[in-house]
FIZARO-986802 format. One line per 3 residues: number of its first residue (from 1); their letters; for each residue x, y, z of C-alpha. Coordinates in pm, 1 decimal. Layout:
NUM> A> X,Y,Z ~ ... $
//
This chain:
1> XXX> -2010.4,4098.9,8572.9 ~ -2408.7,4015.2,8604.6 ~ -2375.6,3732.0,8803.9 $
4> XXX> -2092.8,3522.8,9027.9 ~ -2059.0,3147.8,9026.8 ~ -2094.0,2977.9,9416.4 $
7> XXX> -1885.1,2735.6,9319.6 ~ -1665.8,2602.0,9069.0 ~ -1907.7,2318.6,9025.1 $
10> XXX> -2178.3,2548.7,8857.9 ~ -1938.9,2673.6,8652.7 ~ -1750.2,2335.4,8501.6 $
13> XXX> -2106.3,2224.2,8441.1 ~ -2207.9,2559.0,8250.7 ~ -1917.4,2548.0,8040.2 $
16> XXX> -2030.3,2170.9,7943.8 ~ -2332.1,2286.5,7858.8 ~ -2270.7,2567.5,7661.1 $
19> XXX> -2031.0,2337.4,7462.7 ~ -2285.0,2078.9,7384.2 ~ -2568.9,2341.2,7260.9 $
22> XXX> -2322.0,2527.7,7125.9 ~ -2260.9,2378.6,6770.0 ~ -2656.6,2371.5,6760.4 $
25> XXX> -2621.4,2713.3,6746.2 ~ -2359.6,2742.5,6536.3 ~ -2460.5,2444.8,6283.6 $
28> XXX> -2763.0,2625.4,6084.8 ~ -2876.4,2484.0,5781.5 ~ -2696.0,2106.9,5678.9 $
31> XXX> -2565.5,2196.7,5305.2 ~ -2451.9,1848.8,5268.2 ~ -2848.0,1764.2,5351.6 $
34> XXX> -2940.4,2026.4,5101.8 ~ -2758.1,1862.0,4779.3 ~ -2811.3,1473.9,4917.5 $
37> XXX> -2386.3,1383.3,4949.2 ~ -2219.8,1273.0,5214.3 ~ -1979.4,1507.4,5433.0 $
40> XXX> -1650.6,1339.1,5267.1 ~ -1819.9,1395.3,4917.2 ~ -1517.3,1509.1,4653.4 $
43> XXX> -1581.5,1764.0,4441.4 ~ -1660.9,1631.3,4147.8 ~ -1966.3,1470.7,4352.2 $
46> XXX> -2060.4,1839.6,4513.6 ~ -2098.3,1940.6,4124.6 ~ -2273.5,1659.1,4012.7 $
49> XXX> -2549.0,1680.8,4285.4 ~ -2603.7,2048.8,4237.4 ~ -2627.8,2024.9,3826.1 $
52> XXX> -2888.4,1744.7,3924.2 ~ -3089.0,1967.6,4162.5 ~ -3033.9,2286.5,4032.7 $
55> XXX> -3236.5,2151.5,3686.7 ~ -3439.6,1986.5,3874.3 ~ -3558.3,2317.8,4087.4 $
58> XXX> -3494.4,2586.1,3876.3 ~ -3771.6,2876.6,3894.9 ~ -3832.0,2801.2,3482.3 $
61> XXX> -3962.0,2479.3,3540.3 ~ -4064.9,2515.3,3905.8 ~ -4194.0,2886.9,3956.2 $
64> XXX> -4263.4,2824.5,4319.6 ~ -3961.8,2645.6,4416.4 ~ -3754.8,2983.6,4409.1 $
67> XXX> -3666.0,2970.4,4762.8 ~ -3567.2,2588.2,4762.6 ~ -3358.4,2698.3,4441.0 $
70> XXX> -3170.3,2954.5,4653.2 ~ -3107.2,2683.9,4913.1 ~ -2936.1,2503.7,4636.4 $
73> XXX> -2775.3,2745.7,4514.1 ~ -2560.9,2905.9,4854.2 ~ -2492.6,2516.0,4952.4 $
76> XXX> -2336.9,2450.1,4624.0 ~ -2104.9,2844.7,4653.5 ~ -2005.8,2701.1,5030.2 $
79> XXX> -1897.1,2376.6,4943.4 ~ -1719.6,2422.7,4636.2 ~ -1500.4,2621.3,4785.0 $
82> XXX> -1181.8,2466.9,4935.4 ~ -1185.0,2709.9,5203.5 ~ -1541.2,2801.7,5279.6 $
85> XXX> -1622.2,2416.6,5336.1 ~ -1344.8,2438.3,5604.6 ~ -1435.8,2695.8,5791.1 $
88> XXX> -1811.2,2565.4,5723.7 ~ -1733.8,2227.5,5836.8 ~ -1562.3,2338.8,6162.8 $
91> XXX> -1763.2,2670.3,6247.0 ~ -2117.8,2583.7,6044.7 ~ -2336.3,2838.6,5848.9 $
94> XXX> -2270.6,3143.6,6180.7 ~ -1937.0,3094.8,6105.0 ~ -1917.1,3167.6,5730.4 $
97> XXX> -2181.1,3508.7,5825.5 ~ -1935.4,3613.9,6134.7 ~ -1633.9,3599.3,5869.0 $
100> XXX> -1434.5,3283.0,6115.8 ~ -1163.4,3061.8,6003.0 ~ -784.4,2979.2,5986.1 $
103> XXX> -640.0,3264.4,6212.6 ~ -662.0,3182.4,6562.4 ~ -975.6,2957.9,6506.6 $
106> XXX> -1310.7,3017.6,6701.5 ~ -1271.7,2972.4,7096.0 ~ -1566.4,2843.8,7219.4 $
109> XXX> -1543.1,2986.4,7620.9 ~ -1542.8,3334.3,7474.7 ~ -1844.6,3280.0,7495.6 $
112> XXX> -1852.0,3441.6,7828.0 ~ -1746.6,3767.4,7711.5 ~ -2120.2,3797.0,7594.2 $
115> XXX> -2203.1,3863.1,7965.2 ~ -1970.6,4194.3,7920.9 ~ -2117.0,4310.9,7568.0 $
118> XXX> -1842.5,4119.6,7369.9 ~ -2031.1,3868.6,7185.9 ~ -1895.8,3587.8,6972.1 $
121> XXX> -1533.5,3632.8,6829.8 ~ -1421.9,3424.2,6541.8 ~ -1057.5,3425.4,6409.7 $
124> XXX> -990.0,3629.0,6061.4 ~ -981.9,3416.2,5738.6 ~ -676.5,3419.8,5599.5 $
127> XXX> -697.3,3675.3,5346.6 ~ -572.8,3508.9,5002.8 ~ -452.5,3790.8,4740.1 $
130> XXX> -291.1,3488.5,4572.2 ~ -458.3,3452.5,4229.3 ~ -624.2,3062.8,4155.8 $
133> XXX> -429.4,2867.7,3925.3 ~ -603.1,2667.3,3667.9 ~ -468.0,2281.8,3597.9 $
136> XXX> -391.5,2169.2,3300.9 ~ -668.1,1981.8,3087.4 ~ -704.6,1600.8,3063.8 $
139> XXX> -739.7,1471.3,2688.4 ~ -903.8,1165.8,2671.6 ~ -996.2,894.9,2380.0 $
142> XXX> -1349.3,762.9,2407.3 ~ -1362.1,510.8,2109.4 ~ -1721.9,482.7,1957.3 $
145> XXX> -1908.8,271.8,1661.0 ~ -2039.8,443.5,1333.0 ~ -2371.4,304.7,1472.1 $
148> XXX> -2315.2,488.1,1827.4 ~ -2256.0,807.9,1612.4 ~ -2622.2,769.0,1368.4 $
151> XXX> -2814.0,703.5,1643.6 ~ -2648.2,844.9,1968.0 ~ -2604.2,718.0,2240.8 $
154> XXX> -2489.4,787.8,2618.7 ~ -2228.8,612.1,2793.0 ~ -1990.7,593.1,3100.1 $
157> XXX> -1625.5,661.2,3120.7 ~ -1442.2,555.8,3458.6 ~ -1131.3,765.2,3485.0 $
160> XXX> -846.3,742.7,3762.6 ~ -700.0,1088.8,3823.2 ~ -532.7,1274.8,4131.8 $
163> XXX> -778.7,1479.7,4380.7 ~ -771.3,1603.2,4648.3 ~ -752.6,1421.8,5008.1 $
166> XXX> -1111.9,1291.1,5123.5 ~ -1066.1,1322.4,5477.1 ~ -858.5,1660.1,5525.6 $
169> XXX> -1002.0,1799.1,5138.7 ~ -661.2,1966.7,5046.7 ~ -545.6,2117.1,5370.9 $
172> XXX> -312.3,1835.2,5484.4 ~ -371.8,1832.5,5811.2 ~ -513.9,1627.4,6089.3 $
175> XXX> -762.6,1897.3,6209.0 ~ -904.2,2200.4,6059.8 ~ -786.4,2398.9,6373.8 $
178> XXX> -467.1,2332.3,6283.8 ~ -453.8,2491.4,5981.9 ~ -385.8,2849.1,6109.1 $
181> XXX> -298.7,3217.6,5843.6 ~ 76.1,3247.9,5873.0 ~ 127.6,3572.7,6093.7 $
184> XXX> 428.3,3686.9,5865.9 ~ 261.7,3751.7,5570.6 ~ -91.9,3806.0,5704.1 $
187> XXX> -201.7,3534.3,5491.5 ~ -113.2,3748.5,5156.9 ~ 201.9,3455.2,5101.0 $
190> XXX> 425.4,3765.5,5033.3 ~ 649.5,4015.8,5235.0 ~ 738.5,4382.4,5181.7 $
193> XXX> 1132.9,4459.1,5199.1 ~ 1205.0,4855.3,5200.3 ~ 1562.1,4887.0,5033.4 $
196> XXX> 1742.1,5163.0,5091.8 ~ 1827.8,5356.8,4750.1 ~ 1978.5,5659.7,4877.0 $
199> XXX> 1934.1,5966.7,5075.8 ~ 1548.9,5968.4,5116.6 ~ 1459.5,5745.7,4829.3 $
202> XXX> 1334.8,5374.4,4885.2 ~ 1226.3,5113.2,4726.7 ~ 963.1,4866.4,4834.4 $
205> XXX> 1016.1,4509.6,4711.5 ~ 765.1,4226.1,4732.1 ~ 884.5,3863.4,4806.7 $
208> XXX> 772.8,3501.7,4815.9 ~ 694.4,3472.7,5251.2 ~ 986.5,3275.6,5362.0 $
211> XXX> 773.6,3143.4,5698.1 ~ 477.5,3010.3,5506.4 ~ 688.1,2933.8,5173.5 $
214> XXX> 396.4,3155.5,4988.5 ~ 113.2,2999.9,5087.5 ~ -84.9,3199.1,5344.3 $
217> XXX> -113.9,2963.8,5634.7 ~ 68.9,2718.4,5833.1 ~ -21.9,2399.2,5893.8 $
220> XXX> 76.4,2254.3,6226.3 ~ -29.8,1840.0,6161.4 ~ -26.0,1609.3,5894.4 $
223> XXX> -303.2,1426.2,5779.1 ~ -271.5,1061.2,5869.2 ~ -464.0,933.5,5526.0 $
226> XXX> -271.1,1153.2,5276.0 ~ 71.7,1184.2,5487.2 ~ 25.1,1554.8,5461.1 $
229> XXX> 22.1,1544.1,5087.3 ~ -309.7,1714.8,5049.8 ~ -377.1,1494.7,4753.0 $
232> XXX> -466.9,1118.6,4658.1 ~ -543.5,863.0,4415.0 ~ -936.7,822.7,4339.3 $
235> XXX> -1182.3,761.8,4025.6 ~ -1459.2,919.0,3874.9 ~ -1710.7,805.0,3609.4 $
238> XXX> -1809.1,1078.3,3354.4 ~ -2115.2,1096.1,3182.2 ~ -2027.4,1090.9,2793.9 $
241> XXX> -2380.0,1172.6,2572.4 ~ -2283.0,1106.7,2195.9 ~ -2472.2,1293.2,1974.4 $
244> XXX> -2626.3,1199.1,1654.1 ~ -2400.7,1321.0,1397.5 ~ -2093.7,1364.3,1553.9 $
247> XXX> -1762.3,1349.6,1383.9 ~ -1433.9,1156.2,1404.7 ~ -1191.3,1365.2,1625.7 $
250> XXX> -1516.0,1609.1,1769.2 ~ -1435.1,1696.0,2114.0 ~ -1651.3,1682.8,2428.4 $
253> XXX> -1532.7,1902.2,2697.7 ~ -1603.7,1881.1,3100.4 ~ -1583.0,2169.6,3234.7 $
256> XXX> -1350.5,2147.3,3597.3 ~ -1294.9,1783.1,3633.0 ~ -966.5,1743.3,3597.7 $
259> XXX> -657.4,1673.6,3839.9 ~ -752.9,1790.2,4153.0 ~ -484.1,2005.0,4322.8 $
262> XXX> -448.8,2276.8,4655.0 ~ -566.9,2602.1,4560.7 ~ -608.4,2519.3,4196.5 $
265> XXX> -910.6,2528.6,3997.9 ~ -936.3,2196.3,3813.7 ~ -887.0,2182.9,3432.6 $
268> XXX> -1117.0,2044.8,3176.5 ~ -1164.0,1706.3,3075.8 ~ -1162.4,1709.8,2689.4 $
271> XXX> -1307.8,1341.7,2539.1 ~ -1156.4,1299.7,2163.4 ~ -1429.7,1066.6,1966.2 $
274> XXX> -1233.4,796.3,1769.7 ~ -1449.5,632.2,1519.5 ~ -1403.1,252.4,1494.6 $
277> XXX> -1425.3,125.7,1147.5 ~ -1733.3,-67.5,1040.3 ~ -1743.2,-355.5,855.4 $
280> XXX> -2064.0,-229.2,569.6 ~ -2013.3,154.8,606.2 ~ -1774.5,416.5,499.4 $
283> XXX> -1903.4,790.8,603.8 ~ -1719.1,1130.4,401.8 ~ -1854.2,1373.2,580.5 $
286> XXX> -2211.2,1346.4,645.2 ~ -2254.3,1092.2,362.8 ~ -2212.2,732.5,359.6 $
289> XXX> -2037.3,461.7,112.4 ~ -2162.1,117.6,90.9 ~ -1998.6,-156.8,-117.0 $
292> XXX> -2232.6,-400.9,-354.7 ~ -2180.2,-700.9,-498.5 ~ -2392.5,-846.4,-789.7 $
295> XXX> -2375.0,-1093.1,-1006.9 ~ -2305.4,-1128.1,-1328.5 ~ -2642.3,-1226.7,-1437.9 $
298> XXX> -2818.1,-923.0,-1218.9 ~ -2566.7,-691.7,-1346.6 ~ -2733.4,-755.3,-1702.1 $
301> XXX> -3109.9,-818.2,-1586.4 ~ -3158.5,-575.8,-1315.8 ~ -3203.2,-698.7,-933.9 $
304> XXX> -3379.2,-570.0,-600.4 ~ -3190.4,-593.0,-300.0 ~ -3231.2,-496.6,55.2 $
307> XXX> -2935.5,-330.9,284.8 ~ -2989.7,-311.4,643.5 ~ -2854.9,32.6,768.5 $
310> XXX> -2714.3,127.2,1078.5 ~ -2994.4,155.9,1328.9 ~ -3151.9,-135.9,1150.1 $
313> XXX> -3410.1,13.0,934.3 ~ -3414.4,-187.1,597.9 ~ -3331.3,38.4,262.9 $
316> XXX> -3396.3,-169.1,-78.4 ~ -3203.0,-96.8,-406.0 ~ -3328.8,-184.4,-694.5 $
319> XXX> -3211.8,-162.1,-1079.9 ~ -3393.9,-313.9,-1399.6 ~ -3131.7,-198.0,-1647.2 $
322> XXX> -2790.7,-273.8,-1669.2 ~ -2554.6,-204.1,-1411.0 ~ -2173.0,-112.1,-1527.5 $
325> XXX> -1859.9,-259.8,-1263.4 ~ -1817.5,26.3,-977.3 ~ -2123.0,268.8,-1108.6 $
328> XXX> -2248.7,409.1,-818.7 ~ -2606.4,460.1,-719.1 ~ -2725.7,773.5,-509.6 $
331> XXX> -2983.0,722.5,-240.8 ~ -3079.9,1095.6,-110.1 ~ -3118.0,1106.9,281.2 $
334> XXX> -2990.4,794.9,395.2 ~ -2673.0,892.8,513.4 ~ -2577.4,1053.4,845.8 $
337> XXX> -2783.5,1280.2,1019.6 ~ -2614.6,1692.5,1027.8 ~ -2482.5,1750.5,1416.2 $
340> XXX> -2640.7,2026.8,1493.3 ~ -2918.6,1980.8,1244.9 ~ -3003.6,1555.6,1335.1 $
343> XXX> -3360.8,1600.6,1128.7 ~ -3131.3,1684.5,819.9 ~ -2937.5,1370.3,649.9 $
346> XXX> -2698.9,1313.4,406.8 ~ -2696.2,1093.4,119.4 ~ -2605.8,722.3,33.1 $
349> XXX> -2363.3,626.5,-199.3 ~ -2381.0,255.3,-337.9 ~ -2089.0,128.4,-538.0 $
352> XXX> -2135.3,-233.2,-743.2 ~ -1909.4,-503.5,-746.9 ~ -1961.7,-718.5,-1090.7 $
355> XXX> -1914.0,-1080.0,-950.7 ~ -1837.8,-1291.7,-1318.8 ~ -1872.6,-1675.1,-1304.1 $
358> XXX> -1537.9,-1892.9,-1269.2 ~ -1660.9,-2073.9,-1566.5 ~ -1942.1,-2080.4,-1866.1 $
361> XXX> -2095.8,-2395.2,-2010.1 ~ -2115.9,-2424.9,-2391.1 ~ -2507.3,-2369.9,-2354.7 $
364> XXX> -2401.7,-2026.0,-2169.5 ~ -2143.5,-1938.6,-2405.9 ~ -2360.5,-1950.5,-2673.4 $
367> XXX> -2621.8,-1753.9,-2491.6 ~ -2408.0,-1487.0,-2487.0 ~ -2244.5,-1489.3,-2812.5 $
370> XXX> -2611.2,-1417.3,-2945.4 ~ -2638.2,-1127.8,-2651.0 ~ -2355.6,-985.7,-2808.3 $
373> XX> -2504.2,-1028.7,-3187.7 ~ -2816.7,-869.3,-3063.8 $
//
């Protein structure tokens, strides 16, 4: 040893101080700073901050903002992982580089073993060969107008769903600590039997852990907000953009933000778009059907009328010869606009409606009878 304590005085107070500077030491860079959340900030919130700042800083549009894009980037691997947020949370950015987590946690008086050459000692991460599930999708229906559809539009969708506990983020325990990698499977969740075959054959046979249940780690406490369930009850508003163009029953898929569940990747979040009928507008396909009605007397003469399409633009129809009950008039490029092509429209198909008068005077009568003469 370099050095002896004269009293136990010294020593109590060196040990105090060493635990106050030493999550300094430990803490490194804040990756909740980094992406702007808040250290109880659900996943869904994690994602949404780093699609926002990884645009926002990405070395097309920012050439000299490669480092600060970096940043981003390693804040956004830590924290979307279940487990490296834990260990990040208790240990900080040393801990993730020194490899520390679950196994017998990170003690912070062995400290002193630096004074013999040891150096820091962190516990081994429980090493998961489990594979990561994947949860099942969530289909919703957003409902939408023909109008929403012709000219797009972008709106918000507030969705209750399952995730995972805010204050213990899946583990189900009080404290991090005491989430610890079960010693009888080494974390893996599974055992090796040897069975006994016959003289000198064996047979190795793999089963479920029966300390840990298959899960790789113990957990010692329960998490007084979830009761140990690992899981709650929350909300999250999605971001829906409608396109111009889209069609009735065209899906719009989230990528990850579905139910939220231990050691399971989210599934996708799948938005069905149900048209709601209008009351002018029929649409086949990119096209669009509008019912006319005329009168008798325009039907015969001709007429100019206006129609006031979808996004409010005004398109005028006019005819100076006569117009037959249900003929239908084509207007090129006044129907929908293509999906993927928006510039590109389709066509608008007017169908008349001959309105005929209750009742003709003799004067009228007579005006036709020569009409029909003629």
């Amino acid at each position: 040893m370099l050095f002896q304590y004269k009293n136990k005085f010294s020593l109590v107070a060196l040990l105090v101080a060493l635990m106050v500077l030493l999550p300094c030491v430990l803490a490194g860079k804040d990756y909740y700073q980094i992406l702007g959340i808040n250290r109880d900030a659900s996943p869904s919130e994690i994602k949404r901050a780093y699609r926002k700042l990884s645009i926002q800083y990405h070395p097309d549009k920012n050439p000299g903002e490669g480092d600060k894009y970096i940043e981003i980037s390693t804040a956004y691997e830590t924290l979307s992982d279940t487990e490296k947020r834990r260990i990040y949370d208790q240990y900080g950015e040393e801990g993730l580089k020194q490899g520390g987590g679950g196994g017998g946690g990170f003690d912070p008086f062995d400290i002193f073993s630096a004074f013999g050459g040891g150096g820091f000692k962190f516990g081994q991460q429980g090493g998961g060969a489990q594979n990561i599930q994947k949860g099942a999708d969530v289909e919703l229906d957003i409902e939408v107008t023909l109008k929403d559809l012709y000219v797009g539009k972008t709106t918000k969708v507030t969705h209750r769903k399952q995730i995972l506990c805010t204050k213990c983020r899946g583990t189900g325990a009080k404290k991090a600590s005491d989430v610890t990698t079960c010693s009888g499977c080494k974390g893996s969740g599974i055992k090796l039997k040897v069975q006994q075959l016959g003289p000198g054959f064996v047979q190795q046979i793999q089963t479920t852990c029966d300390e840990c249940g298959g899960k790789g780690k113990k957990v010692t406490s329960k998490c007084p907000h979830c009761s140990g369930k690992k899981v709650e009850t929350g909300e999250e508003t999605y971001t829906i953009d409608i396109e111009k163009g889209m069609v009735d029953g065209q899906q719009i898929r989230i990528e990850q933000s579905g139910e939220e569940a231990p050691d399971t990747t989210p599934g996708d979040v799948i938005f069905r778009i149900v048209t709601l009928p209008d009351k002018l507008f029929r649409r086949e396909g990119d096209n669009l059907h509008y019912e006319m009605e005329i009168s008798l007397l325009e039907a015969l003469t001709g007429f100019s009328k206006d129609i006031t399409h979808l996004d409010g633009h005004t398109v005028t129809i006019k005819r100076d010869q006569v117009t037959k009950p249900h003929f239908v008039l084509k207007v090129k490029e006044e129907g929908m606009p293509h999906h993927n092509f928006p510039s590109q429209t389709g066509d608008l198909f007017v169908r008349f409606t001959v309105i005929f008068p209750k009742s003709l005077s003799d004067e009228q009568k007579e005006g036709f009878k020569k009409l029909k003469l003629e």
